[in-house]
Structures are given as C-alpha cells and as structure tokens.
C-alpha positions in Angstrom: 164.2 178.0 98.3 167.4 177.1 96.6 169.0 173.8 97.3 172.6 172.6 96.8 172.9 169.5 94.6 174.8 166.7 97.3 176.8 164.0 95.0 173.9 161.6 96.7 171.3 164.2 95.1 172.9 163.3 91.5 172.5 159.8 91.9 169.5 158.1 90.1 167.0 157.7 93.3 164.3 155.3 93.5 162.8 156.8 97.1 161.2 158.8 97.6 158.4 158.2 95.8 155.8 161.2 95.6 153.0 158.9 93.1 152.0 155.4 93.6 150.8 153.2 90.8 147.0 151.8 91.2 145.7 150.5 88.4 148.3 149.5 85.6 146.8 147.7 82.2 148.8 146.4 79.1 147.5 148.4 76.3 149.3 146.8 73.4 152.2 144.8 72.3 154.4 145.2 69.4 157.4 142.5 69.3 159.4 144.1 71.6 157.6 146.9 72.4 154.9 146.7 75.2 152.5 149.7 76.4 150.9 150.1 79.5 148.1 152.6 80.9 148.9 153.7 84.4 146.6 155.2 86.8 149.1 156.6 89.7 147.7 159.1 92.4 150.2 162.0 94.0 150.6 162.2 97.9 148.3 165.3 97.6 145.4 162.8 95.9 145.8 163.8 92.4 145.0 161.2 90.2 146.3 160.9 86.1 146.6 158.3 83.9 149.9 158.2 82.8 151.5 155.9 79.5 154.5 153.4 80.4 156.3 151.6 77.4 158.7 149.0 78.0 161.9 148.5 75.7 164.6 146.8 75.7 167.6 148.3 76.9 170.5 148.9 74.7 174.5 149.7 74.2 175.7 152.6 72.7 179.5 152.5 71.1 182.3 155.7 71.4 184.6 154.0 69.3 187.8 155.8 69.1 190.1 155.5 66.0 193.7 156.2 66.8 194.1 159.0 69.1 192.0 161.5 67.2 189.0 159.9 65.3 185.5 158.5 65.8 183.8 156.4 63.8 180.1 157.0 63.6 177.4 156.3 60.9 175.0 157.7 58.8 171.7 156.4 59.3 168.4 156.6 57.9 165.0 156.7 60.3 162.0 156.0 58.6 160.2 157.9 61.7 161.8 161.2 60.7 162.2 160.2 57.1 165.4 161.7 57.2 169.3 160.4 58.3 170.4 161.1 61.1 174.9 161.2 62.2 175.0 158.4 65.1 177.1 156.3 66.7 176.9 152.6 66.4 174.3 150.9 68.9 171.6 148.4 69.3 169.4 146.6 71.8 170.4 144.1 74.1 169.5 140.7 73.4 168.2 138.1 76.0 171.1 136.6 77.6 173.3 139.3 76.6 175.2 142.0 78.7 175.6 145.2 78.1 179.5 144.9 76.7 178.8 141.7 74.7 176.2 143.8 72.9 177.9 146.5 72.4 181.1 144.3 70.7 178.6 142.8 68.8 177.0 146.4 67.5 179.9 148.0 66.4 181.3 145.0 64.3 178.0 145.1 62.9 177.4 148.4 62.3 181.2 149.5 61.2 183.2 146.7 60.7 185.3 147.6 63.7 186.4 145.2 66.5 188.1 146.5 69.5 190.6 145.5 72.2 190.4 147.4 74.2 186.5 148.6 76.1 185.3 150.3 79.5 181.7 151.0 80.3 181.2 155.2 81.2 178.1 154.5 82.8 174.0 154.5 81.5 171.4 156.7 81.4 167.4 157.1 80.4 166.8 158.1 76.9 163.6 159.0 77.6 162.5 158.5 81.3 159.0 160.8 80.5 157.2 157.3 79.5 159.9 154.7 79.9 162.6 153.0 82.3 165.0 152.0 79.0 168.5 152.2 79.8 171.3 153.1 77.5 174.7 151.5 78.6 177.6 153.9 77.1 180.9 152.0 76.0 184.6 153.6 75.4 186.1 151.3 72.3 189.8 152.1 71.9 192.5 149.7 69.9 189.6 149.2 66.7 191.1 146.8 64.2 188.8 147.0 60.8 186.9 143.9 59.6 184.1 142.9 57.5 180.1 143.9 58.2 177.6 141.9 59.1 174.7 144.4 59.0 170.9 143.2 59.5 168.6 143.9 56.5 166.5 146.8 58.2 170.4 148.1 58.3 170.3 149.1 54.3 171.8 152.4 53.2 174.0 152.9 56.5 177.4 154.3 55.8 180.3 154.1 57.7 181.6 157.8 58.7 184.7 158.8 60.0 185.0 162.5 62.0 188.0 163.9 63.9 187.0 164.1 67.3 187.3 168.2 67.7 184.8 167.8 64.5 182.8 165.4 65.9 182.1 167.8 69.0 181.8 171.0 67.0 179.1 169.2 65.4 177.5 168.2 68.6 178.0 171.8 70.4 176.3 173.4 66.7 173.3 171.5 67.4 173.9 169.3 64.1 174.1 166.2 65.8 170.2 165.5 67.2 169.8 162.2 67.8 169.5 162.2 71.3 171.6 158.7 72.8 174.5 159.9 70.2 174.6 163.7 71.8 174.1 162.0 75.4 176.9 159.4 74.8 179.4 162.1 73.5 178.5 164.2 76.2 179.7 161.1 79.0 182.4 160.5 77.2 184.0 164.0 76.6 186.2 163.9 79.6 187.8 160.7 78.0 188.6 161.6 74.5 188.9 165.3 74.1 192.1 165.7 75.8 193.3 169.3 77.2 195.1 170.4 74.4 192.1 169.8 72.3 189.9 171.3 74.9 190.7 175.1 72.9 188.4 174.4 70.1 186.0 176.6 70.2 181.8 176.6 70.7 181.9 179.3 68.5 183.8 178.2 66.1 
C-alpha cells in the first residue's frame, strides 16, 4: 500500500522504534573512533547482532567565492588510495560548535575566512552503522588568508570551480565523496540561482 510522505514523515524520527537494544559491548577503540557490538531484537522476535561505531560529528563548508565560484580541494585518501574533489570540512572538537568548526576548517583547509555564514541543516553520512552527524555551512563574503593545514593535510590543493561546473560535476557522477555530493545537494537551492538553473544534466 502506497503512502503519502507528511512534512512530519520527512523529519528525522526517533519513535517509533521497531528493534530494541539488549546486549551492547565495546569492541574496540581507536582515538576517536569507538566500536560496539549490538544485539537488538525486532517486535516480531528476531534477533541480530548489529555493529555501532561512534565518531565525532563534523562541519562541512559551501564556501561561495563572489557570486559564481566555490572553492573546494583536492584531497588525497589513503583508504581509496586515490584523491578525491571535496569541500573543506573536519570534525568537531570538544567544546566546539558546529559554526566555530566549520570557521576554523575552511581557514585551514583554503585559506579563506568568511563574513558572512548560515547553517542549511545536518544529516547522517552513514546512518547503516553510525549516528555521526554532518552540520552543512553556507560561507559567503570569503576574504583570502594564509593556511594553517595539519600535517596528515600534505598534498591538499586549493581548487577553484564555477558553480554551474561544480554541479555538472556532481550531476556526472565525478564528484563521489559522499558528505561533498550530500552538502552540494542541501545547498543547491541557495547558490545555483534561476538563471543558472538551464545548465543542463546532460550537458
């Protein structure tokens, strides 16, 4: 049977709750990183075990250069062993909000400070095994500075796109890391204004 999404159906919803948690044990712990083995039972008495890692939540930058650029960065992942076109971002420290980190991420990261920010709202990057949050920021007004990159940071370049290329990028499936392609995606509305809006998916 078909069902019509409410705007209270969109929302992220914490009840009801079809499994329940019975066992939980801490597997292992890797600085920040902290893995636990679930046993959870559905209402219907099926029983799995089922992985939970904890993270730290982080910010994720849309910095907007002028009225038509974004500045984004080339980044190598020793997981994939290959770079990957992202936007700046980083985990959010103890003590810190989401915003402060995020100011702090992209002066790192590019250079660029901004005057001018507004939260778009958060989302779960991967909400199969973990609650981790992603907090997506709107940078306008960027003024360029000087780097202060950490030293796993090494080889990162700074890349500048036009924002129709950025997106033509994104909607060709050559932009896969996932918090970038999610963070462009809440932020379209914003920064691909109407008369840009022609630009083609096929072109």
């Amino acid at each position: 049977m078909l069902s019509i999404l409410s705007r209270e159906n969109l929302k992220f919803r914490r009840t009801p709750k079809p499994w329940k948690t019975v066992e939980t044990r801490k597997i292992a712990t890797l600085g920040d990183l902290r893995l636990h083995r679930d046993r959870i039972v559905s209402k219907t008495g099926f029983e799995m075990v089922h992985p939970r890692l904890l993270v730290d939540d982080f910010s994720i930058v849309v910095p907007v250069l002028g009225s038509d650029k974004l500045v984004m960065i080339w980044n190598y992942r020793p997981a994939i062993q290959g770079w990957e076109l992202e936007l700046p971002a980083g985990h959010i420290e103890s003590g810190e909000s989401p915003e402060v980190c995020a100011r702090r991420e992209l002066e790192e990261e590019t250079g660029y400070s901004a005057a001018s920010w507004k939260r778009l709202g958060w989302f779960h990057p991967s909400p199969g095994m973990s609650p981790q949050r992603a907090y997506v920021h709107l940078a306008g007004s960027l003024k360029d500075g000087s780097l202060h990159r950490e030293p796993y940071e090494v080889g990162m370049e700074v890349k500048i796109l036009k924002v129709a290329d950025a997106y033509r990028r994104l909607w060709r499936g050559e932009i896969v890391h996932s918090p970038t392609a999610s963070a462009l995606g809440i932020a379209q509305p914003r920064i691909l204004k109407a008369k840009r809006a022609t630009v083609s998916r096929r072109s």
